[in-house]
C-alpha positions in Angstrom: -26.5 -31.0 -15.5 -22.8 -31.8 -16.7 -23.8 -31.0 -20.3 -25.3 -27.7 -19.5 -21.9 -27.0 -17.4 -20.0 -27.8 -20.2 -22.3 -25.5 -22.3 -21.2 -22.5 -20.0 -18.7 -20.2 -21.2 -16.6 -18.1 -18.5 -15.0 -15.0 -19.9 -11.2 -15.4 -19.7 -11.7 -12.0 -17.8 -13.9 -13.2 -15.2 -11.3 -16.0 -14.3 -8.0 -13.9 -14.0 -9.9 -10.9 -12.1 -11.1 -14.4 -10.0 -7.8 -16.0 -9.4 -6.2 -12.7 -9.1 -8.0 -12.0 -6.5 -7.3 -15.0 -4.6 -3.6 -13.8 -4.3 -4.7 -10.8 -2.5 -6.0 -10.9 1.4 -7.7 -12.4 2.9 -6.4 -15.8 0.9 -3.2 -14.9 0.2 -2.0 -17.3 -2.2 0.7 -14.7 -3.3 2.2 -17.4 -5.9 -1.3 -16.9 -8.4 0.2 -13.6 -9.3 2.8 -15.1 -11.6 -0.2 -17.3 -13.8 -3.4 -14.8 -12.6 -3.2 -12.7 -16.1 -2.5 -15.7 -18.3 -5.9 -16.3 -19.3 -7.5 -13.1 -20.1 -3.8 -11.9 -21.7 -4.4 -14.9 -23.9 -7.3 -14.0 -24.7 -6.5 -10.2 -25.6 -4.0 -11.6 -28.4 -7.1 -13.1 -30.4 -8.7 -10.2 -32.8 -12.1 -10.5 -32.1 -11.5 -9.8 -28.4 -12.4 -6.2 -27.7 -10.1 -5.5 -25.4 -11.4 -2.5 -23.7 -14.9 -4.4 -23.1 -12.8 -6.9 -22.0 -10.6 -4.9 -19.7 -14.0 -3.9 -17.8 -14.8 -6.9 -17.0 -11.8 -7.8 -15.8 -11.5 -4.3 -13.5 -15.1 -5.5 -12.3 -14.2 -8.4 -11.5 -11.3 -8.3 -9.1 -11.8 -4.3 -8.2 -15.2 -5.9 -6.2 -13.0 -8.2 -4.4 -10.6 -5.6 -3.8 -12.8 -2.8 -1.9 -15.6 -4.6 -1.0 -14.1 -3.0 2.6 -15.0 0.0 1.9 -18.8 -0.8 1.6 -18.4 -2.8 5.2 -16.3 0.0 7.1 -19.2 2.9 5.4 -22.5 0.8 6.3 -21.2 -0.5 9.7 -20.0 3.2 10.2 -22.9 5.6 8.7 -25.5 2.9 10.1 -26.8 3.0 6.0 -26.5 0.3 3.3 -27.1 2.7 0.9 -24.6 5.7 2.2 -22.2 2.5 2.5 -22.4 1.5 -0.7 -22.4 4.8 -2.4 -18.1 5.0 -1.9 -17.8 1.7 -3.4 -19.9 1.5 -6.2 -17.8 5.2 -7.0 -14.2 4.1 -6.4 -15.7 1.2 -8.9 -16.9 3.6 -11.2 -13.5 5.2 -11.8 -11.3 2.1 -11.7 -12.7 0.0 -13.8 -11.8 2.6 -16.9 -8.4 2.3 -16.1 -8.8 -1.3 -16.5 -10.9 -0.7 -19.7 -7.7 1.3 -21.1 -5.5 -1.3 -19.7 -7.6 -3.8 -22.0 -7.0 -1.8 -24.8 -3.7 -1.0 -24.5 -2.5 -4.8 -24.2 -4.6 -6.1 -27.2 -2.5 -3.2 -28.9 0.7 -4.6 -28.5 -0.2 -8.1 -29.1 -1.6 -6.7 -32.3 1.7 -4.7 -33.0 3.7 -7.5 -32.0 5.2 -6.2 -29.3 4.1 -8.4 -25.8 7.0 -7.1 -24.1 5.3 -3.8 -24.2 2.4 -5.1 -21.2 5.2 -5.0 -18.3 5.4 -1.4 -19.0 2.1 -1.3 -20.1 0.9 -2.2 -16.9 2.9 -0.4 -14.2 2.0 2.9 -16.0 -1.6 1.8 -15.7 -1.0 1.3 -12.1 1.1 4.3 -11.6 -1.3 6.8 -13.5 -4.4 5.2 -11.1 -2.0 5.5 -7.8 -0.8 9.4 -8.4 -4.0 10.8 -9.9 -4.4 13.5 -8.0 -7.1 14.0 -5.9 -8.5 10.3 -6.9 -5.5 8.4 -5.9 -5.6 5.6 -4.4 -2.7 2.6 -5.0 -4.8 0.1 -3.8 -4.2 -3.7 -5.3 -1.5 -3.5 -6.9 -0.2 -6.7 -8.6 3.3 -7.0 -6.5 1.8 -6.9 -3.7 0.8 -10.1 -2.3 4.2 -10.7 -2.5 4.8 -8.8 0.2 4.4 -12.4 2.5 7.6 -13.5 0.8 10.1 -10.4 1.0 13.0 -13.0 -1.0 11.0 -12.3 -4.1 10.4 -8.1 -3.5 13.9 -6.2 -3.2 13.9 -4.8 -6.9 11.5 -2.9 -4.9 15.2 -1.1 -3.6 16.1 0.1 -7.2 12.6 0.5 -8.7 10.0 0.9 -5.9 6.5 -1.5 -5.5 6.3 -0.4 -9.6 9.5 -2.7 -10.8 8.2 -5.7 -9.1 4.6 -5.6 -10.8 6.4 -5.3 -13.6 8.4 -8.1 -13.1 5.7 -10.3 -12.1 3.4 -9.1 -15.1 6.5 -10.0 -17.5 6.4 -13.9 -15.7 2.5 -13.6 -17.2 3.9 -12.7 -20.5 6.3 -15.0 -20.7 3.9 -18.4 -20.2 1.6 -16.6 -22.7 4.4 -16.7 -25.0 5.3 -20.1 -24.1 2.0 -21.3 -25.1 1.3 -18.6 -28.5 4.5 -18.6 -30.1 6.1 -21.1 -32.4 9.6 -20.5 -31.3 10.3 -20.7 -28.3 13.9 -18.5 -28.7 11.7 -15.7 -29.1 11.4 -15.9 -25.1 14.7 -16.5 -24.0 15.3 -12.8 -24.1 13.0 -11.3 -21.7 13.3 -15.2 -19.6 17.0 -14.1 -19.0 15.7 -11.1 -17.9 12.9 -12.3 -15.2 15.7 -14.6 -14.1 18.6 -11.8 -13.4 16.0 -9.8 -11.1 14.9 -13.2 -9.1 18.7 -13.7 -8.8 19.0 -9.9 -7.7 16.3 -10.3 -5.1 17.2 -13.5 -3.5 21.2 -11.8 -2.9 20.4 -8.9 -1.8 17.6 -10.7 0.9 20.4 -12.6 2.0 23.0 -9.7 2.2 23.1 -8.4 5.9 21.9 -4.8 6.9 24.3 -2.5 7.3 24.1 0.3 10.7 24.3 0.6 14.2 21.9 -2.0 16.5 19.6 0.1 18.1 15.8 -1.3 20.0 13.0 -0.2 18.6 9.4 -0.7 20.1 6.0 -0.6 18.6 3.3 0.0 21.5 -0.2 -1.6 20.9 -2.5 -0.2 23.7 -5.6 -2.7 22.3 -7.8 0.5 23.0 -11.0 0.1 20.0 -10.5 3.3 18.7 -13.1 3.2 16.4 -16.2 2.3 18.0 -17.3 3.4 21.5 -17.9 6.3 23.6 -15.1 9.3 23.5 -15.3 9.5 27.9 -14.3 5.8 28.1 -12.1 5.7 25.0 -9.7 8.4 26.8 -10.0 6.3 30.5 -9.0 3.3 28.6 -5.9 5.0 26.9 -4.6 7.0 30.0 -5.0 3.3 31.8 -3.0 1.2 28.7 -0.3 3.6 27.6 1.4 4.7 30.5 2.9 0.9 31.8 3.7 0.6 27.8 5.6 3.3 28.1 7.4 2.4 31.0 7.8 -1.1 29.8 9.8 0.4 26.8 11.9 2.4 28.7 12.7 -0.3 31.3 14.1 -2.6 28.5 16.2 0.0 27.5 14.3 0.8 23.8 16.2 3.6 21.9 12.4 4.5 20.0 8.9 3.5 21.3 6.3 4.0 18.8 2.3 4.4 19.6 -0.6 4.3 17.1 -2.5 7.2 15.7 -5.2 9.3 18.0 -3.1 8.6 20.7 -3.2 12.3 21.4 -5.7 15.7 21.1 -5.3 19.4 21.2 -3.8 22.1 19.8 -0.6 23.1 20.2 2.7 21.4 22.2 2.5 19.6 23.7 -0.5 17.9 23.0 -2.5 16.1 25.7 -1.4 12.9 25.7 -1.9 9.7 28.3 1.9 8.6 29.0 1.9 10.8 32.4 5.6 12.5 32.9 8.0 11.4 30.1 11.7 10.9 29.7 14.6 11.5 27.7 12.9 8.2 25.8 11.2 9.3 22.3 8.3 8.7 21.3 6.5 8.9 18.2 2.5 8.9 18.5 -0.3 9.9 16.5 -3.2 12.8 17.0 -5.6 15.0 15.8 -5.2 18.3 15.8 -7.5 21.3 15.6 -6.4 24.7 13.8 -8.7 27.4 13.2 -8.4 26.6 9.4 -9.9 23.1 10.5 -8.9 19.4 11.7 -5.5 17.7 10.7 -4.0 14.5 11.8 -0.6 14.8 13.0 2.7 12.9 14.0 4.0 14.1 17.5 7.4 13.6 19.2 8.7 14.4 22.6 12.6 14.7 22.8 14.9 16.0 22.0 12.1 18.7 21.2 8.4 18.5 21.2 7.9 18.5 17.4 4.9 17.7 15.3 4.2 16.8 11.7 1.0 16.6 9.6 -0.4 14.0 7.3 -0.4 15.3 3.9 -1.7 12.4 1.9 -5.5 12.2 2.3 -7.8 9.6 1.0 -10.7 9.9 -1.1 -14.1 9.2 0.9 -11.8 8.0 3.9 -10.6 11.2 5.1 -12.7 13.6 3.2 -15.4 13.6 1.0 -15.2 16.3 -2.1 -17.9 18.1 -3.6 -19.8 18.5 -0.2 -21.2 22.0 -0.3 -21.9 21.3 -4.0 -23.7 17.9 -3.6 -26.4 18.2 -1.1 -26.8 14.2 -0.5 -23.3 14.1 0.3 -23.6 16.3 4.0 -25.0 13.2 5.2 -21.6 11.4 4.5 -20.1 12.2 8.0 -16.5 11.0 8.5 -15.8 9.7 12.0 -12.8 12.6 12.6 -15.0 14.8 10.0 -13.1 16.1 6.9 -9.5 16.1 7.3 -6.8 18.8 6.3 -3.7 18.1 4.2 -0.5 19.1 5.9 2.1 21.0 3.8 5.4 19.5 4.8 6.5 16.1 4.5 9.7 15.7 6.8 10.8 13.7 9.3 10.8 14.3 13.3 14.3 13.9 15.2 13.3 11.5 18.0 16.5 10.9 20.0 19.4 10.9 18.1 17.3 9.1 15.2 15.6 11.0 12.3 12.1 9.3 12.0 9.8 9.2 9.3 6.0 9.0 10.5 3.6 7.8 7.7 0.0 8.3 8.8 -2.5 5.6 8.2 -3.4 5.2 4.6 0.0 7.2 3.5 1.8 4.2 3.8 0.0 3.4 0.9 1.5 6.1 -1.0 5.4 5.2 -2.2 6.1 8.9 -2.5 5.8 10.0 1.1 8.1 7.4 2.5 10.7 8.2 -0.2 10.4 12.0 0.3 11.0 10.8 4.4 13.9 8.7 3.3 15.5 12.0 0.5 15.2 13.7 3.7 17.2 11.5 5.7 15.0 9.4 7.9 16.5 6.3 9.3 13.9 5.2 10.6 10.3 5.0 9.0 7.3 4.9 11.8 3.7 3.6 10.2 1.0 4.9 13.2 -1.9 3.1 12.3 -5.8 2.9 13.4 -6.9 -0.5 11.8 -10.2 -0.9 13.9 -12.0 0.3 11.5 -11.6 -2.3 9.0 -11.6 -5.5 11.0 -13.4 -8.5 9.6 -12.1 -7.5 6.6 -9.2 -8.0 3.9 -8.2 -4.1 4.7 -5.9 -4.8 7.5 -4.1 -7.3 5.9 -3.5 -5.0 2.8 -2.2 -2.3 4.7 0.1 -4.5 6.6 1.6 -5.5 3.2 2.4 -2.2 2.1 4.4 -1.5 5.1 6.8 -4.4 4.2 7.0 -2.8 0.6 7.9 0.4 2.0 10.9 -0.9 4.3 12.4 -2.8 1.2 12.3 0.1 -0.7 13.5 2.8 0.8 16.2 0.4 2.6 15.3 1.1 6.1 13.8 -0.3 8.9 9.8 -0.1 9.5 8.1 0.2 13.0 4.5 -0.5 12.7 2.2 0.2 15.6 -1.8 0.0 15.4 -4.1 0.5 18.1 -5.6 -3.1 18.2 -3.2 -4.7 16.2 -1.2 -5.9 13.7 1.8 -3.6 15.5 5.1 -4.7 13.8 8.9 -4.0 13.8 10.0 -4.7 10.0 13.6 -4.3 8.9 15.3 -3.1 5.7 14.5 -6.3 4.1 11.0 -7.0 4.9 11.8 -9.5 7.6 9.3 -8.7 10.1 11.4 -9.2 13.6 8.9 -8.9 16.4 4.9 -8.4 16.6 2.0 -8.1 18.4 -0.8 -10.1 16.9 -4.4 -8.3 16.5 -6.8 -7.8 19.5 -3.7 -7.9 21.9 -2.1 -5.4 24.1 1.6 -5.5 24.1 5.3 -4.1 22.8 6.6 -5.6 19.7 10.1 -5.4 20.5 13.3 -6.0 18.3 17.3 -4.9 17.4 17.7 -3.3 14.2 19.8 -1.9 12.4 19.7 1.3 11.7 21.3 2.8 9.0 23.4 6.2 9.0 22.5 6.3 5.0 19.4 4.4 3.3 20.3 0.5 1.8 18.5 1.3 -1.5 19.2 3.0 -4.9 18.8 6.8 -5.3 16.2 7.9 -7.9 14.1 4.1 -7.8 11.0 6.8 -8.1 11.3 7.0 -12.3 11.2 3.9 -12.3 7.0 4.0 -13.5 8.0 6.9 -15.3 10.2 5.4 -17.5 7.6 2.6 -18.0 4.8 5.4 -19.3 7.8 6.7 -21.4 8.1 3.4 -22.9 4.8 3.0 -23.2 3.6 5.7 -25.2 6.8 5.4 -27.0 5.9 1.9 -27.7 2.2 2.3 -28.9 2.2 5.7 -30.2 5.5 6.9 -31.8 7.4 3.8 -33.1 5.4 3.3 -36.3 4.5 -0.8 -37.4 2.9 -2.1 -40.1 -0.7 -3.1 -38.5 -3.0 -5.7 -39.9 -5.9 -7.7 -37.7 -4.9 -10.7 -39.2 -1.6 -10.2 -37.7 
């Protein structure tokens, strides 16, 4: 048996997609990013590799681990193994070519000499699959595990989620080059580098927030609003809100914050289960119906009602494209139905505080948040509906994205789901106060609350000057190339 072990020959891409994927939820040992790619990068700088084969596999690999939710929340949703995994083995499909370019692209610049090039080779691999129109969808990327130690994240403030995969891809590099090169002064370099930003993060974690203290609440009713019967849903709301509400405004909160579908209707204001309300804002989540179809929408109260639609929509989560043109696909039934894009991303003035509500999966998205921030939010409001995805690592994901999107837009984050986690996260990451899953409570916390955002204006070219480099890099900076080299 031990011979026959020893016989058995892993792919170096089948054990970084492995370990990398045990940095990622539901494991969470964030510290395997740094050493995750070291294997299969190895293995790229060898000639007889083929790197986009091997890039494939790798993409396989951990992209499995990394949606596997999707294929749970469909089945357990549509009642069908089959219609359940026909999302996943898709979103598959697609991302495993990035990976298969990715593959490529690195064995290039081993080839050319040039290892420095797979930071920036990287982020624009994960920028290109995150902004791709309508198949989008930012999920895994490398930096974020690291989200459970904000110290290590606040480049995130002058580059976005992008600079700090890059940072952590560059760690990779460097123990690749530790181990393949001859001389190690050929590291010290980019070393010096990686060391500047740690030093960069770990100050500006410890540097203190600046604003005015103001109490922010995020309300989790504990209502499952994913599973159940309409009737009983709404009962259960108009029974769980209301003293949440009135808990917040006893204690004095400046902004109370409730999950998405808190509300229904039309126009404003919308029917909603708080009963009378008071000069006390708050921010809650609905659907709304307009004769050109169903959008889900951010609502406020006061000073003004106001109300804001989600304009980020997700692939297969909140519509499903090609319907009228595939027929097997009108048996794909959402649970809201096919959603609507809003037009406008702005933020709603709740008090005397400009508030940035990201819908659900838009928190994803780095874009929305920083368009809510150039706008001048202060504030940033995540309304979430996590029900869906409980049992598995989705939750957990999404939670992590919120922390990336406080530290980068340098303000503070209130997080509230329906069933849980509901968080109040300030401009560092530091989560303050929260309500743990399958509870019913206020996570309750002084922030502060900046007049101007604590991060550095135009951190959104950051991946673009990575694909600049990148293509500059690999395509227009000619090298003498030999496979021997």
């Amino acid at each position: 048996m031990l011979k026959t072990l020893q016989r058995v020959k892993i792919h170096p891409a089948v054990i970084s997609g492995l370990v990398f994927a045990l940095a990622f939820p539901p494991f969470n040992l964030f510290f395997l990013v740094f050493v995750a790619l070291v294997p299969w990068l190895l293995s790229l700088a060898k000639p007889e590799t083929k790197g986009f084969r091997s890039g494939l596999i790798f993409g396989l690999i951990f992209w499995m681990t990394q949606v596997l939710w999707i294929a749970q929340f469909a089945a357990k949703w549509t009642q069908s193994i089959a219609l359940g995994l026909m999302p996943f083995f898709a979103i598959i499909g697609v991302a495993i070519w990035y990976f298969g370019f990715l593959g490529w692209a690195i064995q290039r610049a081993w080839i050319m000499k040039r290892p420095l090039l797979i930071p920036l080779i990287w982020v624009s691999v994960e920028f290109i699959r995150s902004s791709a129109f309508a198949l989008a969808f930012p999920w895994g990327l490398i930096a974020l595990p690291l989200g459970n130690f904000p110290p290590l994240i606040q480049a995130a403030s002058m580059g976005s989620i992008y600079l700090v995969s890059g940072w952590v891809v560059l760690f990779n590099v460097l123990c690749c080059l530790f181990l393949h090169e001859d001389n190690p002064r050929k590291v010290l370099q980019p070393l010096i580098l990686f060391i500047m930003l740690l030093m960069f993060s770990v100050a500006k974690f410890n540097q203190p927030v600046p604003g005015q203290l103001r109490l922010l609440v995020a309300a989790q009713h504990g209502v499952d609003m994913a599973y159940g019967d309409e009737a009983t849903r709404q009962i259960k709301l108009s029974i769980a809100c209301r003293p949440l509400y009135l808990q917040a405004k006893s204690s004095g909160a400046d902004l109370v914050v409730f999950p998405e579908g808190t509300a229904v209707g039309g126009g404003l204001p919308p029917e909603h289960p708080f009963g009378e309300l008071s000069t006390l804002p708050v921010v809650f989540g609905g659907f709304r119906e307009q004769a050109k179809g169903h959008y889900q929408s951010a609502f406020v109260n006061f000073p003004k009602w106001d109300v804001v639609d989600k304009t980020q929509l997700v692939i297969f989560g909140e519509y499903v494209p090609l319907r009228e043109q595939l027929p097997f696909l009108k048996s794909f039934n959402l649970p809201a139905g096919d959603l609507i894009a809003g037009s406008e991303i702005r933020p709603l003035l709740a008090g005397n505080i400009k508030v940035g509500p990201v819908l659900c999966f838009e928190s994803l998205f780095p874009h929305v948040s920083h368009t809510m921030r150039e706008k001048e939010a202060q504030v940033l409001a995540v309304l979430e509906i996590d029900d869906w995805y409980f049992g598995t690592s989705a939750p957990e994901n999404l939670q992590l994205n919120s922390v990336f999107r406080a530290v980068e837009n340098g303000l503070p984050l209130v997080r509230a789901a329906s069933m849980g986690r509901s968080m109040v996260i300030d401009a560092r990451g530091r989560t303050l106060a929260a309500v743990e899953q399958g509870r019913t409570g206020l996570a309750r916390a002084r922030v502060n609350v900046p007049d101007q955002p604590d991060s550095i204006a135009g951190q959104e070219i950051a991946p673009w000057i990575a694909l600049a480099g990148t293509v500059f890099g690999l395509v227009f900076v000619r090298k003498k190339v030999t496979p021997s080299s």
